[in-house]
C-alpha positions as CSV (number, residue, x, y, z in Angstrom):
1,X,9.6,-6.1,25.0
2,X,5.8,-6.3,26.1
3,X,5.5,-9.8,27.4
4,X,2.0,-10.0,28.3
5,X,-1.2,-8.6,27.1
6,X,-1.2,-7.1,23.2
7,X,0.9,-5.2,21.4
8,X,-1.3,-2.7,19.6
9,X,-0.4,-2.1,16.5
10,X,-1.1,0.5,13.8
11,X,0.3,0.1,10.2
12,X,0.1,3.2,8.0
13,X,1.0,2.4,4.3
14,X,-0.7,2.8,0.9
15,X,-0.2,-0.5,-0.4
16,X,-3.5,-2.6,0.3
17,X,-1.7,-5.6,-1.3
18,X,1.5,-4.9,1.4
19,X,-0.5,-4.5,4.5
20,X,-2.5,-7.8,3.7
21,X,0.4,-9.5,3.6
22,X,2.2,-7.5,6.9
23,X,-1.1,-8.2,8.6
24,X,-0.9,-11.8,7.9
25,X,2.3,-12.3,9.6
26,X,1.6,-10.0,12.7
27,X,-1.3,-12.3,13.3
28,X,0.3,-15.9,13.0
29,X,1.9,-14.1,16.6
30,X,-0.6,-13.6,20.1
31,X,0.9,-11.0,21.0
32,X,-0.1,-8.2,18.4
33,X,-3.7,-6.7,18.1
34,X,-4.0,-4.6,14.7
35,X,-6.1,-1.9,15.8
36,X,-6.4,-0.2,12.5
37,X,-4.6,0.2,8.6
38,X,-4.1,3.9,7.4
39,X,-3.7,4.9,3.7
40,X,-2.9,8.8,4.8
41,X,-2.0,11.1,7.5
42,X,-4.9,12.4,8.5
43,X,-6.4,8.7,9.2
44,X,-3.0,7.9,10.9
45,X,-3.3,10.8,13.2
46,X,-6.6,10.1,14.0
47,X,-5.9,6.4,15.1
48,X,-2.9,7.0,16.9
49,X,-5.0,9.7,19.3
50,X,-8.4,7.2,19.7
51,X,-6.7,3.9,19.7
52,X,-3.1,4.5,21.4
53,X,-1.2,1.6,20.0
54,X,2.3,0.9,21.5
55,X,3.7,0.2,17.8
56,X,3.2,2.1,14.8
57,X,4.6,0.3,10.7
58,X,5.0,3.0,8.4
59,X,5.9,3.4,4.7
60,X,8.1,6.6,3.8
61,X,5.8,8.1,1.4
62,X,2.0,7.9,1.2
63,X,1.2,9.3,-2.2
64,X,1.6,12.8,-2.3
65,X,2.6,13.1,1.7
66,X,5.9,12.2,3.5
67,X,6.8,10.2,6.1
68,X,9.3,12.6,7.4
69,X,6.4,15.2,8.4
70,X,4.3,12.8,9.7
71,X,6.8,10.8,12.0
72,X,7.1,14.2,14.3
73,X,3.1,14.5,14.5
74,X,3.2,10.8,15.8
75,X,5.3,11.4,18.5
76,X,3.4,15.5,19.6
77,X,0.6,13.2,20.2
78,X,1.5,9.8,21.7
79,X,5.5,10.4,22.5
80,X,5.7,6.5,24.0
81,X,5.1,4.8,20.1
82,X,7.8,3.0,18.9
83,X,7.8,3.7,15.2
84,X,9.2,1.7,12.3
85,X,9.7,2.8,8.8
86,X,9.0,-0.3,6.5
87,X,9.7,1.0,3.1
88,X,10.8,0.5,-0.3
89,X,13.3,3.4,-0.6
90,X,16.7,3.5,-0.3
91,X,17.7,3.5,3.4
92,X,20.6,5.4,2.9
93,X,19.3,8.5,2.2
94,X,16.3,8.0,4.9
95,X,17.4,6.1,7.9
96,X,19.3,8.5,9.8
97,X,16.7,11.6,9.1
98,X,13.7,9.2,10.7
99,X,15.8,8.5,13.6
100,X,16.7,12.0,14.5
101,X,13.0,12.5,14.0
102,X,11.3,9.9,16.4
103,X,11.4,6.5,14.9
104,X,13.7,3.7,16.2
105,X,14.2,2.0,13.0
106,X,14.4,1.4,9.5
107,X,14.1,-1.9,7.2
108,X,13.3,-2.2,3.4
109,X,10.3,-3.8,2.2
110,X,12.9,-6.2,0.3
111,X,13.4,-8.0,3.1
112,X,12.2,-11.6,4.7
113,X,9.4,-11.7,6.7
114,X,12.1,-12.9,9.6
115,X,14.4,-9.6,9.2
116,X,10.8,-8.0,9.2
117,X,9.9,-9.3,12.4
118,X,13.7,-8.6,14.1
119,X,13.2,-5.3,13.3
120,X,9.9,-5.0,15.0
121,X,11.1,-7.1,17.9
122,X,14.2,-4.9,18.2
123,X,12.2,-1.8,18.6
124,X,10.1,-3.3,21.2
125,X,13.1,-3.8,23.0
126,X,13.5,0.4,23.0
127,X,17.0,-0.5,20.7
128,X,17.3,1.1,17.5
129,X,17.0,-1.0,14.4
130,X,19.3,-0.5,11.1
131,X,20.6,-2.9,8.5
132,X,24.1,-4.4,9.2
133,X,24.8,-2.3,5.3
134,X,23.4,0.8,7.1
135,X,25.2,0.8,10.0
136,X,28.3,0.3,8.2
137,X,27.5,3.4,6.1
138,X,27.0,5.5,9.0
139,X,30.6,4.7,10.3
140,X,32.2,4.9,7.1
141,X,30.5,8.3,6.7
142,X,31.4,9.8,10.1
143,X,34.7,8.1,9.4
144,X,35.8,9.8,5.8
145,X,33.6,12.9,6.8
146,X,37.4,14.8,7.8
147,X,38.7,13.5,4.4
148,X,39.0,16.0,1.8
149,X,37.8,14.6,-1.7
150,X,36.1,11.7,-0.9
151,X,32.4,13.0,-1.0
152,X,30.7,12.4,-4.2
153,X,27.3,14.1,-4.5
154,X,25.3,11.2,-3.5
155,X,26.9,11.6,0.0
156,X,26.2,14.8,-0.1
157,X,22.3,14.6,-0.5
158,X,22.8,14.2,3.0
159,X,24.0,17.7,3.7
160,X,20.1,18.3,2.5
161,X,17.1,19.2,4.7
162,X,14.2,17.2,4.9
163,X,12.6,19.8,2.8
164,X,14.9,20.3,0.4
165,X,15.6,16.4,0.1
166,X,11.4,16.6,-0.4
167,X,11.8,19.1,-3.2
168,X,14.8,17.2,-4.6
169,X,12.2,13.8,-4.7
170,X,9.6,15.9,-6.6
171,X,11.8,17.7,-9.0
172,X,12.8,13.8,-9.7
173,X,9.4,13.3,-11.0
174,X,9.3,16.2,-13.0
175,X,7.0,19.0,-11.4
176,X,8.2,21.9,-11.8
177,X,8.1,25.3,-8.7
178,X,4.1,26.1,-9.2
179,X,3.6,22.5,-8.8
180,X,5.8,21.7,-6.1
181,X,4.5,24.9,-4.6
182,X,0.8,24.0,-4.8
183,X,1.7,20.6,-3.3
184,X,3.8,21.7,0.1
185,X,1.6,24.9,0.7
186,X,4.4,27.3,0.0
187,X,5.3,30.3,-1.8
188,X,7.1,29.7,-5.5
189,X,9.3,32.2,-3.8
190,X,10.2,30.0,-1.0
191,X,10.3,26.9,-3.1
192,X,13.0,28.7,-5.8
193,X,15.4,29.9,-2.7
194,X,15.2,26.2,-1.5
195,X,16.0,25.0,-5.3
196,X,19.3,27.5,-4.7
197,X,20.2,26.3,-1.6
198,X,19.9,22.7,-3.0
199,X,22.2,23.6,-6.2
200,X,24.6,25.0,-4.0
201,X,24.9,21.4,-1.5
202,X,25.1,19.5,-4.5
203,X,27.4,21.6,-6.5
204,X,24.9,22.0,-9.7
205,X,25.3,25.2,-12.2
206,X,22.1,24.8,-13.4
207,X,18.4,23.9,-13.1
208,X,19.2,21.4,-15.7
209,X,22.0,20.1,-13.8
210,X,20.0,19.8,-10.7
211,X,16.8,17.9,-12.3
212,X,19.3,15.3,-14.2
213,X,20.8,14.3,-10.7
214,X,17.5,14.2,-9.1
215,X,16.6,11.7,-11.8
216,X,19.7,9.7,-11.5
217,X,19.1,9.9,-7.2
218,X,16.0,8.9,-7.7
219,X,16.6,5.7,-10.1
220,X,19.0,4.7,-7.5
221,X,17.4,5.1,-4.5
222,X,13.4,3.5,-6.1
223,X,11.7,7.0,-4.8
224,X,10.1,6.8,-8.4
């Protein structure tokens, strides 16, 4: 962990309300300097390249963008940050995606302000952060993964790709393939053969099918 001098800090979220607060207890500690608040990627990106901070707080999902194109982007351009997802959805279907991505650690917004910091301080420390519940849930999971029968499709939203887990989260909310299109910058072409590939990992018959478990995903995991 940095010792001596500051620990710059950047924390991208969308919540003014959440990064007051966050802000509030970075500073009651010397040894971090916030060297900027971003609402979106574009702002993040910028930061990160003019300011270089050592640590960057994110939230998953910034409105319309995700935090699992943006962690990637981080890294291209400063590949020393250490990044930690702060968020209020579900770490289950999350953590392990943003570690294979870049980011040493995940915590829920849920948490004390003392879990908070561990989490930062763990990071710091170059170790990976996850809730004791999450790293249970990883073992379990690599555990039963040889076990016929005993993957419901919850468990298997994690056979997803981080696009099709992002075309999953919007289908949740009820846009339909010109919308989701419009939003990701892709063919309704390319966003139907993902819909496909996403009824086949989950075992759907339907389209129906397949927007009534992203509902019931979604009101599980809070990515409403």
């Amino acid at each position: 962990m940095a010792k001596t001098g500051n620990v710059k800090v950047l924390i991208i979220d969308n919540y003014p309300l959440y990064t007051l607060g966050l802000s509030t207890i970075l500073e009651k500690d010397t040894r971090f300097e916030i060297i900027g608040i971003a609402e979106n990627s574009a702002d993040a990106l910028k930061t990160l390249e003019k300011e270089r901070p050592n640590l960057v707080l994110m939230e998953m999902h910034l409105g319309k963008e995700n935090g699992l194109e943006l962690i990637p982007k981080l890294k291209a351009i400063n590949p020393e940050v250490s990044i930690l997802i702060i968020s209020v959805h579900d770490e289950r279907f999350y953590a392990e995606r943003v570690l294979r991505l870049g980011a040493r650690g995940y915590v829920l917004k849920t948490e004390s302000a003392d879990a908070i910091m561990s989490a930062i301080n763990t990071v710091l420390d170059n170790k990976v952060y996850l809730s004791e519940t999450e790293r249970d849930r990883i073992l379990q999971t690599m555990t039963e993964e040889s076990k016929p029968g005993v993957k419901d499709w919850i468990t298997s939203i994690q056979l997803l790709s981080n696009r099709e887990l992002q075309i999953f989260s919007f289908l949740a909310k009820g846009l339909g393939t010109i919308e989701i299109a419009s939003r990701l910058n892709l063919s309704t072409k390319t966003v139907d053969a993902h819909k496909e590939h996403i009824k086949i990992k989950l075992q759907c018959n339907n389209v129906q099918e397949l927007r009534q478990k992203a509902i019931e995903w979604s009101n599980r995991s809070g990515n409403l």
